[in-house]
C-alpha positions in Angstrom: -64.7 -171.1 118.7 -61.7 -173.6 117.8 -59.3 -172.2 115.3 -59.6 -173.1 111.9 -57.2 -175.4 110.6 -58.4 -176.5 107.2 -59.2 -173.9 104.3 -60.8 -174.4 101.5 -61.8 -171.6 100.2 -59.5 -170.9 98.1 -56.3 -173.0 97.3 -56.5 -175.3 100.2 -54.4 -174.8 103.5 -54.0 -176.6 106.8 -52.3 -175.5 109.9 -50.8 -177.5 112.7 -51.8 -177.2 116.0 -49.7 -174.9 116.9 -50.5 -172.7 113.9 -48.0 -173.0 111.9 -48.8 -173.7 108.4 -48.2 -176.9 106.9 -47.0 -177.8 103.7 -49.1 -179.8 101.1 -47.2 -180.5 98.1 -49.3 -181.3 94.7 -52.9 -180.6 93.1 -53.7 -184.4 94.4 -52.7 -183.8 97.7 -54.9 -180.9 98.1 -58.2 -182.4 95.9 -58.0 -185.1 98.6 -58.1 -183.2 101.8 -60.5 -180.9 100.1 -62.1 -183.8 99.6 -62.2 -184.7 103.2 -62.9 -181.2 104.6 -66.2 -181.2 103.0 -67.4 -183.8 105.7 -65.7 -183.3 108.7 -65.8 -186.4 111.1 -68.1 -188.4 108.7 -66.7 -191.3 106.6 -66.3 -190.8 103.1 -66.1 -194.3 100.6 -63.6 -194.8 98.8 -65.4 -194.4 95.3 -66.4 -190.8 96.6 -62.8 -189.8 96.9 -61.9 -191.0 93.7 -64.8 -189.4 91.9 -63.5 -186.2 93.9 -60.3 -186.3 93.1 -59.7 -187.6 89.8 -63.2 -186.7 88.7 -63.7 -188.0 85.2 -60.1 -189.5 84.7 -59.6 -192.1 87.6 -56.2 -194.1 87.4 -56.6 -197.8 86.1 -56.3 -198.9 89.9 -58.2 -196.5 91.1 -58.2 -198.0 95.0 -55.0 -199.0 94.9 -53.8 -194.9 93.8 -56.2 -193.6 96.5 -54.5 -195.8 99.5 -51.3 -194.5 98.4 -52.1 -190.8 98.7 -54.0 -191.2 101.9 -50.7 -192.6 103.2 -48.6 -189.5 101.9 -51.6 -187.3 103.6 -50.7 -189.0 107.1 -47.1 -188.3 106.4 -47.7 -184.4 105.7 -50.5 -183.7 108.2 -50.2 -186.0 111.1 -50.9 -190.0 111.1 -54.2 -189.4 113.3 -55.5 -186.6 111.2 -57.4 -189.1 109.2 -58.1 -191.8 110.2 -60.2 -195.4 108.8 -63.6 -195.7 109.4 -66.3 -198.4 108.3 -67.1 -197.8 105.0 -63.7 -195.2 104.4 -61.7 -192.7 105.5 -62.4 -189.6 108.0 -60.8 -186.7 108.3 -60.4 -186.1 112.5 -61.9 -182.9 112.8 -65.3 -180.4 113.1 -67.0 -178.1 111.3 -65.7 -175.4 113.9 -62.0 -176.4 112.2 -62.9 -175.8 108.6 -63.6 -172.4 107.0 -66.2 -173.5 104.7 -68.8 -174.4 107.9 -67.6 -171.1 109.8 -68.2 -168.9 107.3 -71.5 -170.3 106.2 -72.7 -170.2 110.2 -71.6 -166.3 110.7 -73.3 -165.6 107.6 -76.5 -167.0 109.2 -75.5 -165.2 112.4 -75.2 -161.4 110.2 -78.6 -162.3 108.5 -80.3 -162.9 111.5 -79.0 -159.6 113.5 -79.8 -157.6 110.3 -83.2 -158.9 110.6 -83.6 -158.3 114.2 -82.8 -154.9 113.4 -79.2 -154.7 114.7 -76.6 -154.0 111.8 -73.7 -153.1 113.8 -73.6 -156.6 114.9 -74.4 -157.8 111.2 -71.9 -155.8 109.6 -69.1 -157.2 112.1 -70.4 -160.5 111.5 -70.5 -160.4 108.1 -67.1 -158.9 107.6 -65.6 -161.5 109.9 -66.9 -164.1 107.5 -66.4 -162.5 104.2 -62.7 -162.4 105.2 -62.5 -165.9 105.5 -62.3 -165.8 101.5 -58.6 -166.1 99.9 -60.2 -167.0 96.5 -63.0 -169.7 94.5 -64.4 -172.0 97.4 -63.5 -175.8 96.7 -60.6 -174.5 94.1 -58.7 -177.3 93.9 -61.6 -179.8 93.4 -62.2 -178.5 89.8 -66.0 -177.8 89.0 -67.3 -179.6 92.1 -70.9 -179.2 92.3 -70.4 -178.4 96.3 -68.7 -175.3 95.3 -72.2 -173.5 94.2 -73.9 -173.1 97.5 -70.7 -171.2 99.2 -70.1 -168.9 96.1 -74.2 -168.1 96.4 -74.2 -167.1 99.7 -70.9 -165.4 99.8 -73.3 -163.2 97.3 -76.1 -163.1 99.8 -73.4 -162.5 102.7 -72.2 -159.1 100.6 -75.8 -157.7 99.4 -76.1 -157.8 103.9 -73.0 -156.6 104.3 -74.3 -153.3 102.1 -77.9 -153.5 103.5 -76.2 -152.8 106.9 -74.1 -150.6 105.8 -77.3 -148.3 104.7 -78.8 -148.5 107.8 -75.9 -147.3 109.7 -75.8 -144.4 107.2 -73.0 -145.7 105.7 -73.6 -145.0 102.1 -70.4 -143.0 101.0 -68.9 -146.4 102.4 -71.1 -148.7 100.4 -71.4 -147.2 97.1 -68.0 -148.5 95.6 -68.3 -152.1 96.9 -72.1 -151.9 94.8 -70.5 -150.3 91.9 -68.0 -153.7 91.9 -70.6 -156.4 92.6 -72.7 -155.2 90.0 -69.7 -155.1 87.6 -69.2 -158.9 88.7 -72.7 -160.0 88.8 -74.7 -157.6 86.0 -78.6 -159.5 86.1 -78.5 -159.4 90.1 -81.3 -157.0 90.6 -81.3 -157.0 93.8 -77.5 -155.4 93.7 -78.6 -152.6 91.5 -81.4 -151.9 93.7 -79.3 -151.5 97.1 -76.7 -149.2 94.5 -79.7 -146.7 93.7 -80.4 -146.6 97.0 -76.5 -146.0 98.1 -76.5 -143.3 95.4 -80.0 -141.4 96.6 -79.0 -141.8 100.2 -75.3 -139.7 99.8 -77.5 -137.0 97.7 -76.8 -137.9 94.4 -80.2 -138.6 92.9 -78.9 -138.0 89.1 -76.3 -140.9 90.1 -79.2 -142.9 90.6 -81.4 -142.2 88.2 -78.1 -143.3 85.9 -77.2 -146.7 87.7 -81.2 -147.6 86.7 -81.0 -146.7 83.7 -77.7 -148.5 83.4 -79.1 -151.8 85.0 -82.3 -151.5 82.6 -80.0 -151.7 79.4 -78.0 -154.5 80.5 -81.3 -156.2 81.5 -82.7 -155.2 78.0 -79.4 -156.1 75.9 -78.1 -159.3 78.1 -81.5 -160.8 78.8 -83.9 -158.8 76.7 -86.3 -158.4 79.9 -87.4 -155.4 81.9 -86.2 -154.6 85.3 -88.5 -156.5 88.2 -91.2 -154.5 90.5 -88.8 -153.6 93.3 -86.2 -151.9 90.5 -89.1 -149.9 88.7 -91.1 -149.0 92.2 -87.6 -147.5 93.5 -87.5 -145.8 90.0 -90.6 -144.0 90.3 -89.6 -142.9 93.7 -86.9 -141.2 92.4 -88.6 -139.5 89.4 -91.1 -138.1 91.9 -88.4 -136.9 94.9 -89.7 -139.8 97.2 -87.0 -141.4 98.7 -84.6 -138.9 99.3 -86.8 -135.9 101.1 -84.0 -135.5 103.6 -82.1 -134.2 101.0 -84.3 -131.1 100.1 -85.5 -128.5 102.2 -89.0 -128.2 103.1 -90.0 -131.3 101.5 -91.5 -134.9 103.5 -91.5 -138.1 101.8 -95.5 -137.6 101.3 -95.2 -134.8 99.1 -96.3 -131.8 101.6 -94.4 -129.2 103.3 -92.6 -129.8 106.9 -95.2 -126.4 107.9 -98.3 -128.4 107.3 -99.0 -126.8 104.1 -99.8 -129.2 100.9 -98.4 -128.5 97.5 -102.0 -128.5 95.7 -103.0 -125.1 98.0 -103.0 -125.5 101.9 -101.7 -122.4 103.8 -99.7 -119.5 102.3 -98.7 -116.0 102.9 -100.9 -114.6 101.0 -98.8 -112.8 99.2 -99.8 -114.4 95.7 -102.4 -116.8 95.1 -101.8 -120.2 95.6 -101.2 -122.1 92.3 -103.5 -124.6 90.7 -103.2 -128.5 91.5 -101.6 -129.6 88.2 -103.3 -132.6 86.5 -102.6 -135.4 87.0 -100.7 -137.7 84.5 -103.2 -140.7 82.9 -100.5 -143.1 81.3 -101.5 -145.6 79.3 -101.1 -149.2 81.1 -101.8 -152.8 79.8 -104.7 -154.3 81.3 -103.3 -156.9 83.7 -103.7 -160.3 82.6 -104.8 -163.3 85.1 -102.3 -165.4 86.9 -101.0 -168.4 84.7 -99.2 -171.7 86.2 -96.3 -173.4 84.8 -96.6 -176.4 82.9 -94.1 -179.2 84.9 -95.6 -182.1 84.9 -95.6 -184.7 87.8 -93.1 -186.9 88.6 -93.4 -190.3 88.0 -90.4 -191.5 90.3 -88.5 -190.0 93.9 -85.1 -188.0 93.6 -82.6 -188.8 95.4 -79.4 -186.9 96.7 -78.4 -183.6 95.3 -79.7 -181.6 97.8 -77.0 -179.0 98.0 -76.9 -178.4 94.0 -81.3 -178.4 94.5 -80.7 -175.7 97.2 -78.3 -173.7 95.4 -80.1 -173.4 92.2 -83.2 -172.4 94.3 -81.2 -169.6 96.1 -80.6 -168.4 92.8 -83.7 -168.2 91.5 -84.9 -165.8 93.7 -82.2 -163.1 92.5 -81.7 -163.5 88.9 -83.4 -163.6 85.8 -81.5 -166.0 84.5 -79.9 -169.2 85.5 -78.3 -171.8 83.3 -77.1 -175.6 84.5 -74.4 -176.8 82.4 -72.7 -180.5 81.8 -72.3 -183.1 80.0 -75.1 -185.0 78.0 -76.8 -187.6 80.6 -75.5 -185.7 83.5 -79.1 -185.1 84.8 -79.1 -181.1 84.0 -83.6 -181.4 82.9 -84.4 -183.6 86.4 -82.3 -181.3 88.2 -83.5 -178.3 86.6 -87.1 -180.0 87.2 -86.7 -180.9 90.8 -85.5 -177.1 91.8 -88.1 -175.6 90.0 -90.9 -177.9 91.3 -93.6 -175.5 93.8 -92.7 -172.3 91.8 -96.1 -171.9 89.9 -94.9 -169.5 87.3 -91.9 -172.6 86.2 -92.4 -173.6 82.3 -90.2 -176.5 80.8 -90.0 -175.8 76.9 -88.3 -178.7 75.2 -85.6 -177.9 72.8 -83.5 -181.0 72.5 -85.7 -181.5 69.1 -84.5 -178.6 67.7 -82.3 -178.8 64.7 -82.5 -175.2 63.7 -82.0 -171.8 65.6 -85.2 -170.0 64.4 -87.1 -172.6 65.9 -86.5 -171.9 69.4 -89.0 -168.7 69.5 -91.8 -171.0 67.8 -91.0 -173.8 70.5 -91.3 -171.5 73.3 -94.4 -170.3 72.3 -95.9 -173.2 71.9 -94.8 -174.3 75.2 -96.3 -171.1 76.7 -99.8 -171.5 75.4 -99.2 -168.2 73.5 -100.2 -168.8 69.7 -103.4 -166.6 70.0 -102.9 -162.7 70.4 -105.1 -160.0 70.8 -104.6 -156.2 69.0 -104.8 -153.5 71.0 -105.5 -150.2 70.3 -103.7 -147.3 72.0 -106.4 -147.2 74.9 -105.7 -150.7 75.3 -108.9 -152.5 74.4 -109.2 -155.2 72.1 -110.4 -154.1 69.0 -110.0 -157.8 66.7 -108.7 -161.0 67.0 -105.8 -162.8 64.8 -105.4 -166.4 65.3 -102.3 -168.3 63.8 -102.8 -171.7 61.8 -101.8 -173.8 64.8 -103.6 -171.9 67.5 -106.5 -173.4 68.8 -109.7 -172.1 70.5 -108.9 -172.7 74.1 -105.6 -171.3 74.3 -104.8 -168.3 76.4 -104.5 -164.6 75.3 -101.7 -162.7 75.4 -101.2 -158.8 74.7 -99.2 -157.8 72.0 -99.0 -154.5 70.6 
C-alpha cells in the first residue's frame, strides 16, 4: 500500500514525498485540494471547483479566482501535483494516496473478515482504519454533501469494531466505547443492542436490563416510538435468564439443568417432591394486522447524479428511526428523499408543505396513512364496535387503537 499523502478527514493535510508535512496556508487553499482529493486522477470542471469551494458565495470572476489559487496550489505542493486535463484540473494521484478511499476499503476488508467469522483480523482492520480519523471528514468543504457517506460508515466501521470485540470475549473492553456511541448517536438501535449485550456478557445483567430500559425512554421521549424487534427479543432474553446462562450455575440457555433434569420435574433426589410446572403467563397481544405498502407514487421522469447522498440516506435507513434531509427551499430535499426511499414497501410520503398550522400535521398524516377508521377493542382484543370519523370512508383500512 502507497502512503497516504492527502487527508481529509479532518482539517486537510498533505505530505511530501519524503513525508514531511507540507504547509497549506488558508481555508481556500485547503477547500480546493479537498476539493481535488475527492477524485483522485479524474478531471474535475472548473464550475465544480467553484461550487466546492466557494459554495453559495462565488467571487464575481469566478474563473479567473479559481486559476489563481490553482497556481498558489502548484507553488505549495509541487507544480506536477495537479496538473490540466481536458475539461479541468487533476489532482496527480490514487485512491491508495488519499485517506478517505483507504479507510473506506479497510472498512470493507473488517466487514468482510467479521463475516467470514474471523474478528481478530476485523478488529485489526477496523482499528487501522478508524485511526485514520483526526476529525469531521471533508471539514474544510463546509456542509458538502460527500461528507455523509464517510461519517455513516465510520458508524458502521465502530458498531464492527464492538461486534468483534464480543466475539473475542472482549466485553470489559467494549462496554465503554458503546456507552459513548450511544451518548453520540441516541436513536441507533442497533448500538444499544450490541451495549446490552456487552453488559450481559461481563455478568451484569441488571446493567442491561437498565441500558434497555434507558434506550426505550429516549426512543419514547425523542421519537415517541417503541424499541424495534431485535431490542425487545434481546429484552425478553434477559427477563427470562436466556442469554447469559454461562453466568449461572447449573443453568443452559434452554432452560434445563446441565444434569439432564428439566425445571418442570425431570430427575431429582428424591428428597422432596418435585415442584409443580408453574403456569404459564397468557399476556394480552394485539392481533397482528396485515402487511400495508407505502404510498410513493411513480416517477414520471429519470434521476440523475446523487448517487453518493442516495446511498448514504439508504445506509441510514436501515439503523435509525429517524432521518431528516435538510436545505434550502428548491434544493431537491422531497425527490431525493423520494428516490432513496423508492423499493422500501413500508415508505409513506405525507405532504406538509400546505400546512399553515401545527395541529394539522397529526390530521395530515393520517390522512396520508389511510388511518381515519378505527376499531375499539376490548381488553381480550376483539372488536366489539366500529367508530367512523366524518372524512373516513368505507374502503379505508383499520387500524387498532385502544
Amino acid at each position: 500500500m502507497n502512503p497516504v499523502r492527502y487527508r481529509i478527514l479532518g482539517v486537510t493535510q498533505t505530505t511530501d514525498d519524503h513525508g514531511i508535512p507540507v504547509p497549506l496556508p488558508g481555508p481556500r487553499l485547503r477547500a480546493l485540494l479537498t476539493a481535488l482529493a475527492l477524485r483522485p486522477g479524474r478531471p474535475a470542471t472548473p464550475e465544480t471547483l467553484i461550487d466546492d469551494v466557494w459554495a453559495d458565495a462565488p467571487p464575481q470572476d469566478a474563473p479567473a479566482a479559481l486559476q489563481a489559487l490553482i497556481g498558489r496550489l502548484r507553488r505549495t505542493v509541487g507544480k506536477d501535483t495537479v496538473t490540466s486535463a481536458p475539461g479541468g484540473y487533476r489532482l496527480a494521484a490514487t485512491e491508495d494516496d488519499v485517506d478517505l478511499f483507504v479507510f473506506e476499503r479497510l472498512v470493507r476488508q473488517g466487514a468482510d473478515a467479521l463475516r467470514t467469522g474471523d474478528p481478530a483480523t476485523a478488529a485489526r482492520t477496523l482499528d487501522a482504519a478508524l485511526d485514520l480519523w483526526r476529525g469531521p471528514a471533508l471539514a474544510d468543504l463546509r456542509d458538502h454533501p460527500a461528507a455523509a457517506r464517510p461519517e455513516a460508515l465510520r458508524l458502521e466501521a465502530s458498531r464492527a469494531r464492538a461486534e468483534a470485540d464480543l466475539l473475542l470475549g472482549r466485553a470489559d473492553e467494549a462496554v465503554p466505547r458503546l456507552a459513548e456511541l450511544t451518548t453520540a448517536h441516541p436513536y441507533d438501535e442497533p448500538l444499544h443492542a450490541l451495549l446490552i449485550r456487552a453488559l450481559r456478557d461481563t455478568g451484569r445483567p441488571a446493567d442491561a436490563l437498565a441500558a434497555y430500559e434507558t434506550a426505550r425512554r429516549t426512543l419514547a421521549d425523542g421519537l415517541g416510538t417503541d424499541p424495534g424487534p431485535a431490542l425487545r427479543a434481546l429484552h425478553a432474553e434477559l427477563l427470562d435468564g436466556r442469554g447469559y446462562g454461562d453466568n449461572h450455575e447449573g443453568n443452559s440457555r434452554d432452560g434445563g439443568s446441565r444434569d439432564g433434569g428439566s425445571r418442570a420435574g425431570g430427575s431429582h433426589d428424591g428428597g422432596s417432591p418435585p415442584r409443580p410446572a408453574a403456569e404459564p403467563d397468557t399476556p394480552l397481544t394485539p392481533p397482528r394486522l396485515p402487511e400495508r405498502t407505502g404510498n410513493l407514487r411513480p416517477r414520471l421522469t429519470s434521476f440523475v447524479g446523487r448517487e453518493p447522498e442516495i446511498a448514504a440516506i439508504r445506509s441510514e435507513l436501515h439503523r435509525a428511526r429517524l432521518v431528516t434531509l435538510t436545505g434550502p427551499g428548491g434544493s431537491g430535499k422531497t425527490r431525493l428523499a423520494e428516490e432513496a426511499a423508492a423499493g422500501l414497501p413500508q415508505a409513506w410520503l405525507v405532504e406538509l408543505a400546505s400546512l399553515d398550522r401545527p395541529e394539522a400535521v397529526p390530521g395530515a398524516v393520517v390522512s396520508a396513512l389511510g388511518l381515519r377508521e378505527t376499531v375499539l377493542l376490548t381488553t381480550t382484543w376483539r372488536p366489539r364496535r366500529t367508530t367512523r370519523s366524518p372524512c373516513s370512508s368505507s374502503t379505508a383500512p383499520r387500524a387498532a387503537s385502544s
